[in-house]
C-alpha positions as CSV (number, residue, x, y, z in Angstrom):
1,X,93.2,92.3,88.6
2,X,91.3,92.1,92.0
3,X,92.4,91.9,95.0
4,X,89.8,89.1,96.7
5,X,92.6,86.8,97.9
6,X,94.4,89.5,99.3
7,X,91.6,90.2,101.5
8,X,90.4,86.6,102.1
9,X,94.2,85.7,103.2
10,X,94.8,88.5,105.8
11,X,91.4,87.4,107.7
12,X,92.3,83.3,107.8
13,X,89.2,83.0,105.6
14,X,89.5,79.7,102.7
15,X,87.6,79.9,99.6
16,X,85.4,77.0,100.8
17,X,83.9,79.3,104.0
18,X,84.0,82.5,101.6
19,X,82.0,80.4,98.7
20,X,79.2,79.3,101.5
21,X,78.6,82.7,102.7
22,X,77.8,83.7,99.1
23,X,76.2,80.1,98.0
24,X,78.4,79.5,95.1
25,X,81.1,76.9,94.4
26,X,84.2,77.3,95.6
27,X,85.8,77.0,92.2
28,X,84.1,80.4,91.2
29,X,85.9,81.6,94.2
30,X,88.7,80.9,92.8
31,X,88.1,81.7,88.9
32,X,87.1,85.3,90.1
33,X,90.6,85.3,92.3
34,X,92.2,84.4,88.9
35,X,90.3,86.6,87.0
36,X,89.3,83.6,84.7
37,X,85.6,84.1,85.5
38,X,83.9,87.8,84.7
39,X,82.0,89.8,87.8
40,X,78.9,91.8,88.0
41,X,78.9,94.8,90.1
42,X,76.3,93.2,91.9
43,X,78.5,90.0,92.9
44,X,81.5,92.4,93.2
45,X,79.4,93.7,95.9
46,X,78.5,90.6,97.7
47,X,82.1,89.7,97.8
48,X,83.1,92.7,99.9
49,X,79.9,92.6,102.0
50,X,80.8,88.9,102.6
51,X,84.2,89.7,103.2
52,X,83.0,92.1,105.9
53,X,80.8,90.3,107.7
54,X,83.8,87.3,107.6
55,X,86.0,90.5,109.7
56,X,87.2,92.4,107.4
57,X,87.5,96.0,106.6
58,X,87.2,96.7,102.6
59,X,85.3,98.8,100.1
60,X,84.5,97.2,96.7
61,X,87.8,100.0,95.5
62,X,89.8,98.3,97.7
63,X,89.0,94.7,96.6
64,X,88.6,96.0,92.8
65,X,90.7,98.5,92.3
66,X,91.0,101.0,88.9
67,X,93.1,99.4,86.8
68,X,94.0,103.0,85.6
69,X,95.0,104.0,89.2
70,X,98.4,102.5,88.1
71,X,99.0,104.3,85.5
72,X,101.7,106.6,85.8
73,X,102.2,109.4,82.9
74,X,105.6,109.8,82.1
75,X,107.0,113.6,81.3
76,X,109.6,114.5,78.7
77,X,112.9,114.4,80.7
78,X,115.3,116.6,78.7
């Protein structure tokens, strides 16, 4: 899961505007929100740098975060 939405949202920025800043469709926007469309690091990149230079404040861990960062291990409770 990725978190471009999240970031797009709390800057007032549509998939439209973020889509021209990176000159692709607006429906891959919203396939890589959805996860329905695969990322390269490199476009992973662009996103957050276009996301920056839109106003906000990210780092590509921010936007794609480890999906093993929310792991938690359980212990033996006895």
């Amino acid at each position: 899961m990725n978190n471009i939405a999240v970031y797009r949202n709390k800057i007032n920025v549509s998939q439209e505007r973020l889509s021209k800043e990176l000159g692709c469709s607006s429906s891959a926007i919203g396939n890589y929100e959805q996860g329905t469309r695969g990322l390269t690091l490199e476009m992973s990149r662009s996103i957050v740098r276009a996301l920056n230079s839109l106003g906000s404040k990210c780092t590509l861990d921010d936007v794609f975060p480890d999906p093993d960062d929310n792991i938690i291990e359980s212990k033996d409770v006895a």
